[in-house]
C-alpha positions as CSV (number, residue, x, y, z in Angstrom):
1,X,20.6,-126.3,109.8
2,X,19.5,-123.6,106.9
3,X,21.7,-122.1,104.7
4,X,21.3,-120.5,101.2
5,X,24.5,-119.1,98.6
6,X,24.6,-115.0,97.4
7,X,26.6,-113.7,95.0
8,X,28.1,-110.2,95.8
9,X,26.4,-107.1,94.1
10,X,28.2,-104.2,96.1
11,X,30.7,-103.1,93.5
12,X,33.3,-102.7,96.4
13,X,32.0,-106.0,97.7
14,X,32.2,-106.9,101.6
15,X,33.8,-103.4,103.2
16,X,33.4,-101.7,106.7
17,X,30.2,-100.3,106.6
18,X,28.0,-102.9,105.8
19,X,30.3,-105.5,107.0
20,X,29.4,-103.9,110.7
21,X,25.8,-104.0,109.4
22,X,25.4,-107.6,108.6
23,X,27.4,-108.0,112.3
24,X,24.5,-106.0,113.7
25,X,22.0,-108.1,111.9
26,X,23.5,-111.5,112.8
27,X,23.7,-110.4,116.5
28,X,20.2,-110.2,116.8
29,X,19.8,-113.9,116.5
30,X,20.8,-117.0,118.5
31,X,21.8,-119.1,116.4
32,X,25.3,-119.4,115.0
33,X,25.4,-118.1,111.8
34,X,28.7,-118.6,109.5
35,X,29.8,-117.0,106.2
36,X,31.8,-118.9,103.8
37,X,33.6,-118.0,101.2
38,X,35.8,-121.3,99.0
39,X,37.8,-122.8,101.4
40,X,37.5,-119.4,103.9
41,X,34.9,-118.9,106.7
42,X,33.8,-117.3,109.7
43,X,31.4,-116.0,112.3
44,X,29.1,-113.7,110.8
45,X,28.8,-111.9,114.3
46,X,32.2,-111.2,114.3
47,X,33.9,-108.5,112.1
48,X,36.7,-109.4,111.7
49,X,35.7,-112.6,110.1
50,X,33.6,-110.9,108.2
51,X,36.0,-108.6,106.3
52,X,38.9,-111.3,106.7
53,X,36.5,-113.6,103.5
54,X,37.7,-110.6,101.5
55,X,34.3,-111.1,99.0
56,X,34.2,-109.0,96.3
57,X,31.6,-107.9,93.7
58,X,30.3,-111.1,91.8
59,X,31.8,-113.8,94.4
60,X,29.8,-116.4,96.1
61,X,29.4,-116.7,99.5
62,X,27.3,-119.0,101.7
63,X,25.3,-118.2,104.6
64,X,24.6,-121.0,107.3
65,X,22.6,-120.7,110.5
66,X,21.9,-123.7,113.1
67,X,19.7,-123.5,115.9
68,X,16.7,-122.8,117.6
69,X,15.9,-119.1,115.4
70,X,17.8,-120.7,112.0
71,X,14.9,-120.4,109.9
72,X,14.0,-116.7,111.0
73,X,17.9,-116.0,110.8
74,X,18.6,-116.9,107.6
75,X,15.0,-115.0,105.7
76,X,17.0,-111.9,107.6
77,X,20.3,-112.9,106.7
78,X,19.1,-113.3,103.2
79,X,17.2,-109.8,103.0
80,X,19.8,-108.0,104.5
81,X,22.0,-109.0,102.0
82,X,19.9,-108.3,99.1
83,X,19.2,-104.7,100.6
84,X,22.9,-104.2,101.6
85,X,25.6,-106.3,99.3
């Protein structure tokens, strides 16, 4: 298991558009990969779980992958939201 925090940049935090991105991204990969936000989480390959974490601008969420691609999962998880969120 690899997993690493991110704090929201996106002034208008998690919305559509990059929500389906990061659903995109996630897909691409294996392993299970799960957002969490405080006591709320979800499966990042689902959008719906995605934009039901709500994040907004400056809120911390966590990114966990597990299985046999986690490491490459989360260096793309982890780019993608730097370029995208």
């Amino acid at each position: 298991m690899r997993e690493f925090t991110y704090v929201i940049t996106d002034r208008e935090g998690i919305h559509a558009r990059p929500a389906g991105l990061l659903v995109k991204e996630a897909s691409k990969f294996s392993s299970t990969i799960t957002l969490k936000k405080g006591d709320k989480s979800g499966d990042a390959k689902r959008i719906f779980a995605v934009m039901g974490l709500a994040a907004k601008k400056d809120e911390e969420i966590m990114v966990i992958a597990e299985g046999s691609d986690e490491n490459e999962a989360v260096l793309a998880m982890e780019t993608f939201l730097k370029a995208n969120l």
